[in-house]
C-alpha angles and dihedrals in degrees: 000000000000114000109237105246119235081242093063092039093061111040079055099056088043087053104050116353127195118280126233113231134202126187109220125218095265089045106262109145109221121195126186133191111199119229111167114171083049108116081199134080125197142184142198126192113198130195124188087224117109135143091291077074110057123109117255106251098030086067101186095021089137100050083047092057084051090067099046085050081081102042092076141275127213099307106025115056119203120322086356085110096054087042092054090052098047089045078054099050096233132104141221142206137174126196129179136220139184082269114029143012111217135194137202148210126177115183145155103275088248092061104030089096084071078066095066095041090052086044096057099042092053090046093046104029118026126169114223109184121187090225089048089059096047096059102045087052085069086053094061102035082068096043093051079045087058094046090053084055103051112090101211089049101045077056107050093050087051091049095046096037088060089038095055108024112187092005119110090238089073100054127084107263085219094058134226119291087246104054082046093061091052093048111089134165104283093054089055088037081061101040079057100049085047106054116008087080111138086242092061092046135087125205119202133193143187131167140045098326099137138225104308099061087129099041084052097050096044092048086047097051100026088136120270120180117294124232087228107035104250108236109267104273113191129201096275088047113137116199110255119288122230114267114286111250130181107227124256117227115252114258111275094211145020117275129187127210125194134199135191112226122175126302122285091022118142123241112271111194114195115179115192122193121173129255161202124267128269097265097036106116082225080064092063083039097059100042082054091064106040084061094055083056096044125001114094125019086258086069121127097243090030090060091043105038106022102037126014101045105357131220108150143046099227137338127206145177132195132166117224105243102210133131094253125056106290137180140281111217123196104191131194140169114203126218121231132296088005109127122239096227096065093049084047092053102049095044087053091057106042078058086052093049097057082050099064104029133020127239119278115261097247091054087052092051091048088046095050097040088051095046094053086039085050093044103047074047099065093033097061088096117085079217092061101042088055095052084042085056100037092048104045089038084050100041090023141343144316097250094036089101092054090038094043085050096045093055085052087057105046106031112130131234090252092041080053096043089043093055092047096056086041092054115001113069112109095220099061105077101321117163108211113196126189125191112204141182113260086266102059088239104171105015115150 
């Protein structure tokens, strides 16, 4: 095991340090990082409600909900929530996932406490007008329309919908045309009633916001009536748990799937390989190695596919972060008249080759010096730093993001070695995708 280096330990608390959390009478968890010299607030609601929790047959019903969160609750009417932000000079934003369903406020420190007040009307006291709905299901309808153009999303959905059959991961977070016609105001005014319950909710905050946070957020939420009456929750009351689902095994042999996109469009390739939950210490292992195949233009398929002889336009690898097993994507986007096979081929073997032998101690320590560079990075925002706490206290726990981190860092070579042969071989279950123009031009 490598021992984690003061260095590394604190540019990771200074990153991102620890919250410190509060539970609230009706069951809310608040968590607040102090920033004090931060002229910014921000806030991020999260509700344990994603698309694993849609109905069946109201496929989308959470990202939908999503939507109606903007159209006006009990005290603020339609678009008065938006025009309060703007007066205020901050902004706001919501997206939605298999396993959550998250919103944001970002103000001046003098105005954030308007973000709790818009936060608790819209979780006790949502409008849901038929019209409203109506015309947000337009909305939609167009947005899942833009996903099935583009070409690196109709992919993707292909790819993950083989990978992961009846489970929700493989389903469009958005939902299918047909589940959305079905869905009317009294199934999201259920969803609502369901899940946005101060119990199955975090509430995260960074910035300047002072010594009362809690007394604030208890004063804001403290429970009104609600427009739709909230099931009866007594003391002993958990927020809900994620659907049961029996667990599928995991596929026995490689499959490809192939899609026509317009003509004169390049080759897109998207393997998909399953993969370990969030909090599993394979998890670290495998984002680890991903980077040794594509972060950095000293990566191992960069520098073979992207500079020395190139081929493609870009590659790239993640790892989905989620509390059940998830995916591994390698992703690459082929330049023209390069033929498919070859890029196929390569990407296949760079997998094998983590199979049979390690990384080379000086790769590792690139790999690991460039993912906590690349970390502290995208955690120098309040507004980051409070999504980072509301997601991992909601889907896992407060101290996941500096224990996930410290795996990363002090995985050994064998731990590494062990997790590739576990998850990475192409043969045991990969889903190869290819994207390819109308024609069929270049596909090998």
């Amino acid at each position: 095991m490598v021992s984690l280096r003061a260095a590394d330990r604190a540019l990771i608390a200074a990153a991102l340090p620890p919250p410190q959390i509060a539970c609230l009478g009706n069951g809310l968890r608040v968590a607040w990082i102090d920033r004090p010299a931060s002229p910014v607030v921000s806030t991020a609601l999260c509700y344990r409600a994603g698309r694993r929790h849609d109905h069946a047959r109201h496929g989308g019903s959470a990202h939908f909900l999503e939507h109606m969160m903007f159209r006006g609750s009990a005290r603020f009417g339609a678009g008065e929530l938006d025009r309060l932000t703007r007066r205020a000079g901050g902004h706001n934003n919501a997206f939605t996932t298999h396993d959550a369903t998250l919103y944001e406020f970002a103000f001046a420190r003098e105005h954030w406490p308007l973000a709790l007040v818009l936060e608790a009307d819209r979780m006790h006291a949502l409008r849901i007008d038929p019209d409203d709905v109506e015309r947000e299901r337009r909305v939609i309808e167009e947005e899942i329309a833009m996903y099935r153009d583009d070409p690196w999303d109709a992919l993707e959905q292909a790819v993950l919908a083989r990978l992961f059959g009846r489970h929700p991961y493989g389903r469009a977070v958005l939902g299918r045309v047909a589940d959305l016609r079905r869905t009317d105001a009294s199934v999201l005014a259920a969803f609502h009633q369901r899940h946005y319950r101060p119990e199955n909710a975090v509430l995260a905050i960074a910035g300047g916001a002072g010594e009362d946070v809690v007394a604030r957020a208890e004063e804001a939420f403290a429970q009104p009536a609600r427009t739709v009456p909230m099931p009866a929750a007594g003391p002993g009351h958990k927020p809900d748990p994620a659907p049961a689902r029996a667990p599928e095994a995991k596929p026995r042999a490689r499959a490809t799937v192939r899609i026509r996109r317009h003509a004169g469009e390049v080759p897109r390739l998207l393997i998909a390989l399953r993969a370990p939950p969030g909090d599993a210490e394979d998890h670290a292992c495998l984002e680890l190695l991903l980077a040794v195949l594509t972060t950095g233009r000293s990566s191992r398929l960069h520098r073979q596919l992207v500079d020395r002889q190139p081929r493609c336009a870009f590659v790239s690898a993640q790892v989905q972060e989620s509390p059940d097993p998830g995916a591994l994507t390698l992703a690459a986007e082929l330049l023209p008249g390069v033929e498919p096979a070859r890029v196929e081929a390569c990407v296949l073997e760079a997998l094998g080759a983590l199979v049979r032998t390690p990384p080379a101690p000086a790769e590792l320590r690139r790999a690991r010096r460039m993912m906590v560079a690349d970390w502290v990075f995208a955690h120098q925002r309040v507004e980051q730093q409070a999504v980072t706490s509301a997601l991992t206290l909601g889907l896992f726990d407060a101290g996941h993001p500096r224990d996930r981190l410290g795996r990363l860092l002090t995985a050994s070579r064998d731990r590494l070695h062990s997790a590739a042969q576990r998850w990475l071989d192409p043969e045991a279950g990969a889903v190869i995708g290819w994207s390819f123009d109308a024609a069929g031009h270049g596909d090998g």
